[in-house]
LUMFI-465829 format. One line per field, with one value per residue (C-alpha): residue number from 1; residue in one letter; x, y, z. Coordinates in nm, 2 decimals. Example, Ala and Ser with C-alpha at 12.3 -4.5 7.8 and 13.67 -1.06 7.14 Angstrom:
BEGIN
bator 1  2
zalum A  S
east 1.23  1.37
north -0.45  -0.11
up 0.78  0.71
# end
This chain:
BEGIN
bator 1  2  3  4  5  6  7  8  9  10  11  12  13  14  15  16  17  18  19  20  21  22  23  24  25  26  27  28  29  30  31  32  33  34  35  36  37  38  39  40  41  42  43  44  45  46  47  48  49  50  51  52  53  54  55  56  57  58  59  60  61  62  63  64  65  66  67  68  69  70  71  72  73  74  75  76  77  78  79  80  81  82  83  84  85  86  87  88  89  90  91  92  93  94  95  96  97  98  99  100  101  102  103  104  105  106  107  108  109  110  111  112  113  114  115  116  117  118  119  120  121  122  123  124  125  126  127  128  129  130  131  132  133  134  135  136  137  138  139  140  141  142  143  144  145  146  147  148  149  150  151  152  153  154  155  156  157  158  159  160  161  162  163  164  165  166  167  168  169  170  171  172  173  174  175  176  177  178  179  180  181  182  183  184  185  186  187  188  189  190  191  192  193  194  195  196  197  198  199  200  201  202  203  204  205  206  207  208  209  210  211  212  213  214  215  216  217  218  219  220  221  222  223  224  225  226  227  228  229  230  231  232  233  234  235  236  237  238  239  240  241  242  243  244  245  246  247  248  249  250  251  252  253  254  255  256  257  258  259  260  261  262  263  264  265  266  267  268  269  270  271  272  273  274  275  276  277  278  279  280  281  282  283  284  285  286  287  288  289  290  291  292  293  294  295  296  297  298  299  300  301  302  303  304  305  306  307  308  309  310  311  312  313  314  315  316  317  318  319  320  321  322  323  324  325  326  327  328  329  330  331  332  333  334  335  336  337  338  339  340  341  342  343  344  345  346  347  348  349  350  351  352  353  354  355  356  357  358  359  360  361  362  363  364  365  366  367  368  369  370  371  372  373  374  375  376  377  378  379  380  381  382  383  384  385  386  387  388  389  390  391  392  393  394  395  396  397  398  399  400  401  402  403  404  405  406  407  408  409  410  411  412  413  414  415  416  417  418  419  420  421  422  423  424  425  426  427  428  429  430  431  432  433  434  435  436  437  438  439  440  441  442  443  444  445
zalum X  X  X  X  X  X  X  X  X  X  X  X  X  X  X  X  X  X  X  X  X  X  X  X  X  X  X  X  X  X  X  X  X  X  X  X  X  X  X  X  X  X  X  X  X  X  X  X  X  X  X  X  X  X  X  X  X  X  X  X  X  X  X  X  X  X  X  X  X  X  X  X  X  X  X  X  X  X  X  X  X  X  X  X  X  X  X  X  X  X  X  X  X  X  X  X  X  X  X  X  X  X  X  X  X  X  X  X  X  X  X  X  X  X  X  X  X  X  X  X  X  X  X  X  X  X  X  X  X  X  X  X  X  X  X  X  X  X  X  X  X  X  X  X  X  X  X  X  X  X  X  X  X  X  X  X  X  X  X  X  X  X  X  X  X  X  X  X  X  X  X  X  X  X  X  X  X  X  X  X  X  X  X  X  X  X  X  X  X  X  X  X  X  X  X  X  X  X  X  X  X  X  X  X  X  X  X  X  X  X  X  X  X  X  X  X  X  X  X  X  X  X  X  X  X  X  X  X  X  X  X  X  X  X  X  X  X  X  X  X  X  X  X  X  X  X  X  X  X  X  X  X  X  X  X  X  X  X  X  X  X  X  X  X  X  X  X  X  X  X  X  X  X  X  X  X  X  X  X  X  X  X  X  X  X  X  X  X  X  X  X  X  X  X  X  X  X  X  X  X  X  X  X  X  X  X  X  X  X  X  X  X  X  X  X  X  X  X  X  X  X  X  X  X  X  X  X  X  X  X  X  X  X  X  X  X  X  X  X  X  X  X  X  X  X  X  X  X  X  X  X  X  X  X  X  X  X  X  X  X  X  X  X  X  X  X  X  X  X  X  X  X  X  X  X  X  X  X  X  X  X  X  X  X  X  X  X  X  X  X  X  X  X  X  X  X  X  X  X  X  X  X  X  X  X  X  X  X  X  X  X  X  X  X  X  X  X  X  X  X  X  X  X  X  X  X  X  X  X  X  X  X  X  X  X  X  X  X  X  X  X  X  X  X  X
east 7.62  7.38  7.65  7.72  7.37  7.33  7.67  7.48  7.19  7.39  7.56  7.29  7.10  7.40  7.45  7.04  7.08  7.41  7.28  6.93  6.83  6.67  6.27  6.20  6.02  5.83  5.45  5.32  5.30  4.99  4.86  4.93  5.04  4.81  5.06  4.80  4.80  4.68  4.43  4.29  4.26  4.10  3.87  3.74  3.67  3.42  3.32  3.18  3.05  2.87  2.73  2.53  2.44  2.23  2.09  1.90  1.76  2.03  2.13  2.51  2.58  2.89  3.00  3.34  3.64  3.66  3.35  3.33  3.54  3.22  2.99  3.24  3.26  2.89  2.89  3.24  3.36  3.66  3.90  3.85  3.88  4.17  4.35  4.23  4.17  4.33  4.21  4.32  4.21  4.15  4.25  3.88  3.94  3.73  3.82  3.78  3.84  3.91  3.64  3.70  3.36  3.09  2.79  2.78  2.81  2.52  2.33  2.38  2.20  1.92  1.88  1.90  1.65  1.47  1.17  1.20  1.31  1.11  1.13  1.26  1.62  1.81  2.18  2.59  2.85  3.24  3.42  3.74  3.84  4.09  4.18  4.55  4.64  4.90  4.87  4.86  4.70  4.40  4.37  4.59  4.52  4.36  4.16  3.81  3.49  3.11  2.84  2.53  2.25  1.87  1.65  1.30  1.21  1.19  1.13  1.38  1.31  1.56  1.84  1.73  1.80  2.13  2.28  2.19  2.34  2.62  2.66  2.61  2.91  3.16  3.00  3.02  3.40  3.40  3.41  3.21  2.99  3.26  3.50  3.29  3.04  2.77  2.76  2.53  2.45  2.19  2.22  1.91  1.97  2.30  2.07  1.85  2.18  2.36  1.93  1.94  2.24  2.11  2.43  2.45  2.51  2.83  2.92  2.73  2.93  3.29  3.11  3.08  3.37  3.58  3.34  3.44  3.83  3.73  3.88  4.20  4.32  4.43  4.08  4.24  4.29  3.93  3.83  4.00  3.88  3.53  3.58  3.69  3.37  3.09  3.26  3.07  2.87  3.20  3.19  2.79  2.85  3.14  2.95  2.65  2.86  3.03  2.71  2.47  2.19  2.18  2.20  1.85  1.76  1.84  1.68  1.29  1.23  0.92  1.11  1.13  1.50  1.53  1.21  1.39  1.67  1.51  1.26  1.58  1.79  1.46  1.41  1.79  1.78  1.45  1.65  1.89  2.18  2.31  2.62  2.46  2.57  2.47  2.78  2.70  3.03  3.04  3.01  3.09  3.09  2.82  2.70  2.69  2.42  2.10  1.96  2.04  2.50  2.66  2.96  3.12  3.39  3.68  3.70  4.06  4.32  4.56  4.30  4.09  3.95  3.63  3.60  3.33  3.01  2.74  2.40  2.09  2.11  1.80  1.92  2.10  1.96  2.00  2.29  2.07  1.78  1.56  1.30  1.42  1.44  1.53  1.83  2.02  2.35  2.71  3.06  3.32  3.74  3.87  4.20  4.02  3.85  4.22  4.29  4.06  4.03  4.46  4.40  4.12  4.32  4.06  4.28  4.16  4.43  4.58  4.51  4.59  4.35  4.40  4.30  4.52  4.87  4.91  5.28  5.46  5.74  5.85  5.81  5.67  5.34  5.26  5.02  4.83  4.87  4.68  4.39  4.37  4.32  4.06  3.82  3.88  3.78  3.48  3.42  3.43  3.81  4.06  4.35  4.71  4.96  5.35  5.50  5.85  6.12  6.19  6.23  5.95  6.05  6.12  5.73  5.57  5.80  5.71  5.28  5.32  5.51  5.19  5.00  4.81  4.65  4.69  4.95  4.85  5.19  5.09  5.28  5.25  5.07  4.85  4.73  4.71  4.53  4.34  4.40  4.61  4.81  4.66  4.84  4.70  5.04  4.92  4.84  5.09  4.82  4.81  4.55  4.51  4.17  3.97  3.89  3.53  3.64  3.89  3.64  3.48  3.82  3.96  3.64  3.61  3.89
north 4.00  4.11  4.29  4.48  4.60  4.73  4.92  5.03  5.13  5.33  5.53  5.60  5.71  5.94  6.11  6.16  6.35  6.55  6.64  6.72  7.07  7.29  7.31  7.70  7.84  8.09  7.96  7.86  8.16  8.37  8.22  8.37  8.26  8.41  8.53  8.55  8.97  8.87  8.62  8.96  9.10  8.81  8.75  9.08  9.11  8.79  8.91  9.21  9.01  8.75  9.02  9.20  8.98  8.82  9.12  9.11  8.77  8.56  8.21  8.07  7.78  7.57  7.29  7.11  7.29  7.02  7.00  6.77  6.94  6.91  7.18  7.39  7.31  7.32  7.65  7.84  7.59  7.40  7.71  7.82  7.44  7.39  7.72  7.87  7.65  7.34  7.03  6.73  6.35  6.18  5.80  5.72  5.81  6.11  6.47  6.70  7.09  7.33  7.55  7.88  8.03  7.98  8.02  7.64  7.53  7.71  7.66  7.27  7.29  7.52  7.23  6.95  7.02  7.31  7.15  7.11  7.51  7.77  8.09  8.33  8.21  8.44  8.26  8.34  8.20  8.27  8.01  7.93  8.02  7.88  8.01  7.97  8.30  8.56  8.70  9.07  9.34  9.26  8.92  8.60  8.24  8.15  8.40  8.41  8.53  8.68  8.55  8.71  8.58  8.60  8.34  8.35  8.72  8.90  9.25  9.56  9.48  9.19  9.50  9.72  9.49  9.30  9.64  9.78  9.52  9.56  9.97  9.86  9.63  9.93  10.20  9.84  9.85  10.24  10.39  10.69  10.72  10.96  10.67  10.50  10.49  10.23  10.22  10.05  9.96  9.73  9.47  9.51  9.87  9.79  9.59  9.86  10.04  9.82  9.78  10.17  10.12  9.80  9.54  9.22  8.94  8.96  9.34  9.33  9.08  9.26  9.57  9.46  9.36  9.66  9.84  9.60  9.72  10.10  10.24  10.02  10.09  10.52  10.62  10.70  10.27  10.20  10.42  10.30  9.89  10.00  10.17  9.86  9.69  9.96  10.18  10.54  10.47  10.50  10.86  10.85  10.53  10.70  11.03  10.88  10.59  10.97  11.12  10.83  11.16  11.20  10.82  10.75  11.03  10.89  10.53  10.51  10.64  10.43  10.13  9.90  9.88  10.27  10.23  9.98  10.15  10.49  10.33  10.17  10.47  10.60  10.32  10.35  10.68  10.63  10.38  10.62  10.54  10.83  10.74  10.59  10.65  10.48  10.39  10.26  10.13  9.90  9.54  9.28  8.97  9.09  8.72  8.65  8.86  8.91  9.25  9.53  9.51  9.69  9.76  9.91  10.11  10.29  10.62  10.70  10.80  10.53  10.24  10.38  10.05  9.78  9.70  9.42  9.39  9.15  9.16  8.95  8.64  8.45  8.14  8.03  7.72  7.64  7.36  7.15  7.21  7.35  7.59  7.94  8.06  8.47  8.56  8.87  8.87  8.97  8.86  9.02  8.94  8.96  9.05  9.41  9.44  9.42  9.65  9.88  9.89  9.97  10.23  10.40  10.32  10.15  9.79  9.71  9.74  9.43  9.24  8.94  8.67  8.61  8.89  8.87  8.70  8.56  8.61  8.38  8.49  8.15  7.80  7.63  7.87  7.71  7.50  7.78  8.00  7.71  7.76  8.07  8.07  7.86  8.07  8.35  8.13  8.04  8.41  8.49  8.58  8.44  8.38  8.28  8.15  8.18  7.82  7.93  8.01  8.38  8.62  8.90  9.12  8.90  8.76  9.12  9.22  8.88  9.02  9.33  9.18  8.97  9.24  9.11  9.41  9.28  9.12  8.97  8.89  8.58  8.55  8.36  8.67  8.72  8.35  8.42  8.74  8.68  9.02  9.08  9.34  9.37  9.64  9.74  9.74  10.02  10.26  10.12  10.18  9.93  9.83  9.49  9.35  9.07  8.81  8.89  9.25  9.14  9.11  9.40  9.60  9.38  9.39  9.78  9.82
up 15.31  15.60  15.76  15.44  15.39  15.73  15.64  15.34  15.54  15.80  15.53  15.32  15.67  15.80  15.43  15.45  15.80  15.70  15.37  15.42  15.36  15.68  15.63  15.57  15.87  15.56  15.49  15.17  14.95  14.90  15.30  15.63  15.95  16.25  16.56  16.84  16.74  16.40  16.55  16.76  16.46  16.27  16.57  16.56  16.21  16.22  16.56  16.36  16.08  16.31  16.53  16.27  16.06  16.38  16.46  16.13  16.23  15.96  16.07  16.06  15.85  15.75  15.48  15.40  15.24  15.02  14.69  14.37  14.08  13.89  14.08  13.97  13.65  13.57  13.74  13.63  13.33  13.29  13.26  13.59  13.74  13.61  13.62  13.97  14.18  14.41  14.23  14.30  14.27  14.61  14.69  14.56  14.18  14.31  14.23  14.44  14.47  14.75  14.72  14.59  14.64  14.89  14.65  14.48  14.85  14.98  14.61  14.69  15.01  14.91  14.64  14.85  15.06  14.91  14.99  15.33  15.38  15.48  15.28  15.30  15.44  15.56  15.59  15.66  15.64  15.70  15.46  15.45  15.08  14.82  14.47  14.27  14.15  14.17  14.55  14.57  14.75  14.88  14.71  14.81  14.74  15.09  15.27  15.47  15.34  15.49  15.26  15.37  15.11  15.13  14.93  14.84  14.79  14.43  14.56  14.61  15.01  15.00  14.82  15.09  15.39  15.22  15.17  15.51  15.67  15.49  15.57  15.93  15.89  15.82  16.09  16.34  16.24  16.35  15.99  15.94  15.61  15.45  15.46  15.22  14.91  14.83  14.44  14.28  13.92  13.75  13.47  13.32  13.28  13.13  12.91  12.80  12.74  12.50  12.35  12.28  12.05  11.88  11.97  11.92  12.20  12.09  12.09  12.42  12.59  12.44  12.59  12.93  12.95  12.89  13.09  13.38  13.27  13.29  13.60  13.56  13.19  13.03  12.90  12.51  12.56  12.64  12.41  12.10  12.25  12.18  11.85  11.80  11.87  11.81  11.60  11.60  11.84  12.16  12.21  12.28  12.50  12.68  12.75  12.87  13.09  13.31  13.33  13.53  13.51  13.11  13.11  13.29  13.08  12.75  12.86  12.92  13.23  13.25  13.16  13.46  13.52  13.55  13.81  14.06  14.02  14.10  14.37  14.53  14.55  14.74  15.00  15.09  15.16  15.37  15.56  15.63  15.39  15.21  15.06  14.79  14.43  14.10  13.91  13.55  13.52  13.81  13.65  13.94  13.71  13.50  13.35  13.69  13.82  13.65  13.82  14.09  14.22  14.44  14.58  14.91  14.79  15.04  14.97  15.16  14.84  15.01  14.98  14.67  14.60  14.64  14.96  14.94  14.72  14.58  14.35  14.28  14.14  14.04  13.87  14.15  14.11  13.75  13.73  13.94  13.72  14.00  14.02  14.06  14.35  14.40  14.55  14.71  14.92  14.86  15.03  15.21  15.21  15.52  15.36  15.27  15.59  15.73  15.50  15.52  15.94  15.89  15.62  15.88  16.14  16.30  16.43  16.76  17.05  17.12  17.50  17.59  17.62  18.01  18.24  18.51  18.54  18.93  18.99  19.25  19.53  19.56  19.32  19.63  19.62  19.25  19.37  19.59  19.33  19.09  19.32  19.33  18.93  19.03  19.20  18.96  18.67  18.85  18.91  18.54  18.53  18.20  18.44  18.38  18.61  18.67  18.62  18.57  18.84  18.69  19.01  19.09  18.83  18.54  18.60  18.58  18.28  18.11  18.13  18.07  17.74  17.68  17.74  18.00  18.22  18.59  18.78  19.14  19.37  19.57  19.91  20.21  20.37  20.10  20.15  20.49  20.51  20.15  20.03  19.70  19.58  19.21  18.95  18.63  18.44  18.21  18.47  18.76  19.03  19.31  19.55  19.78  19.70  19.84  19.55  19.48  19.42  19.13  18.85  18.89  18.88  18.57  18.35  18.36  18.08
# end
């Protein structure tokens, strides 16, 4: 009997390994893999990010991917849980959720220790991000995202530094301030607007959201969707909603929505921004956001699209039943950055991480050569050494491949006399060095 089931066994184990499928090399759909190229790329994109946002004095911070499925909840509702996101239930009866969004997160720690913070926080962070829904361009189910968010301060001076920072982010990438718009809008103008014609909640919420659908539906379609919901009143709404000027006209101009708006448009301007344009139909999640949004918009006819943007959002602390606490930031996809730096062509040129690529003339110089990487490490040189037996040739073809800049060719007479022949592979000049004079040389490109 025991023989019989390890004939059993053996069969079952050889059909398992002749009929077992090959493993797809593709990556889960709506993710990418990151080829050290891509990495460059990605790497220079939060490089950017990082760099200005500490040079207006805002602090990095970091949670876990993984939340409770109820902060979501409580913040987005149970449509979004279970539709858009990756919940699952942990080994602890627990469910949890990949987050999708950095604000809960950071709304969390505010309320944890809100006490203990000094105001105003100035904070960033660049999440890893998860939401289930059908990739396209500019949007796939995992990506990375700058959050730039100041608490603590009601004025337009928070508006005016978020959205500094975040027109110093595109001229940091190398665009120019034709390459794109700041629009900005305000909900409590919006607010005054759907006022003026006497709506209800109701008609106002059915409003905003076909106002959010503008630009990406024929205009006879949004036309006859609010007919549908205010009746005579649509050709007024749509005439004042393409002229922003007869708009502010029509509201109170001493009303205090058309004042911040007005007094922001100002202080932009003094700060030097002036691609600045209010846009009445720009929504951004409208419940979401309870006063000035904005959006950074691309203005290339091969990438006409939103870019990144953000608003103010005061009741940031409400599901934890908090005090409020004022709040300003936005967040930015580093799928459009990618695809905005392409459209602009502004992708940085690839290089190699290593600086220089020590080639050998013979296998039995390996270990000199390991030395010699060495003291060029200790001098501040990212150095990479031949470990293969390829001839001469084959090891300079192999870094220039890499794109690695210099190639060093250690002999016995270059150990001996302790000059190198160094090559910049782009240029093919050629000069022997001493080994302090190497950095200098490979750190000028």
């Amino acid at each position: 009997m025991k023989k019989i089931l390890q004939i059993v066994e053996a069969v079952d184990f050889c059909y398992t390994i002749f009929m077992k499928k090959e493993i797809s090399t593709e990556s889960y759909k709506g993710v990418r893999d990151f080829y050290p190229e891509d990495m460059f790329v990605q790497n220079f994109i939060f490089s950017v990010w990082k760099s200005v946002a500490e040079s207006f004095g805002y602090s990095q911070y970091d949670a876990s991917v993984l939340e409770p499925a109820e902060l979501y909840r409580a913040k987005s509702g149970e449509e979004i849980v279970g539709g858009q996101t990756y919940t699952f239930t942990d080994r602890g009866e627990r469910e949890v959720t990949l987050r999708p969004e950095m604000t809960p997160t950071v709304a969390r720690m505010v309320a944890g220790r809100e006490h203990d913070l000094q105001f105003p926080l100035r904070w960033f962070s660049i999440p890893n991000l998860f939401r289930y829904e059908k990739p396209q361009r500019g949007r796939l189910r995992e990506h990375w995202q700058l959050n730039v968010d100041i608490f603590g301060v009601e004025s337009l001076d928070a508006e005016v530094e978020v959205i500094s920072l975040a027109s110093q982010i595109m001229k940091k990438f190398g665009a120019s301030e034709s390459d794109f718009v700041i629009k900005i809008n305000s909900r409590k103008i919006l607010n005054d607007l759907f006022a003026h014609f006497n709506l209800t909640d109701e008609q106002a919420q059915k409003v905003s959201k076909l106002i959010d659908k503008k630009e990406k539906i024929p205009a006879e379609t949004f036309q006859a969707s609010l007919e549908e919901v205010i009746g005579d009143k649509t050709a007024e709404l749509i005439s004042l909603l393409s002229d922003p000027t007869k708009l502010l006209n029509t509201l109170d101009r001493e009303s205090q929505s058309v004042f911040d708006l007005t007094m922001l448009m100002e202080k932009l301007s003094r700060a030097g921004l002036q691609n600045v344009t209010f846009s009445p139909t720009l929504m951004r999640g409208f419940d979401y956001y309870t006063g000035i949004v904005f959006e950074v918009f691309d203005t290339h006819p091969e990438n006409n699209r939103s870019v990144f943007g953000g608003g103010r959002y005061d009741d940031l602390l409400d599901i934890f039943g908090k005090r409020k606490i004022p709040a300003f930031g936005f967040g930015a996809g580093d799928v459009t950055a990618r695809d905005f730096l392409e459209t602009h062509n502004l992708l940085p040129t690839y290089r190699a991480s290593a600086d220089i690529f020590i080639c050998t003339l013979k296998p039995e110089l390996t270990a000199d050569a390991l030395a010699l990487a060495e003291g060029l490490r200790a001098l501040g040189v990212n150095t990479a050494v031949n470990l293969s037996a390829k001839k001469l040739g084959d090891q300079i073809k192999s870094s220039d491949k890499q794109k690695i800049p210099f190639t060093l060719v250690l002999g016995d007479d270059e150990i001996v006399s302790g000059l190198y022949p160094l090559k910049n592979l782009e240029t093919g000049e050629e000069k022997k060095v001493k080994l302090e004079e190497i950095l200098e040389i490979v750190k000028k490109i």
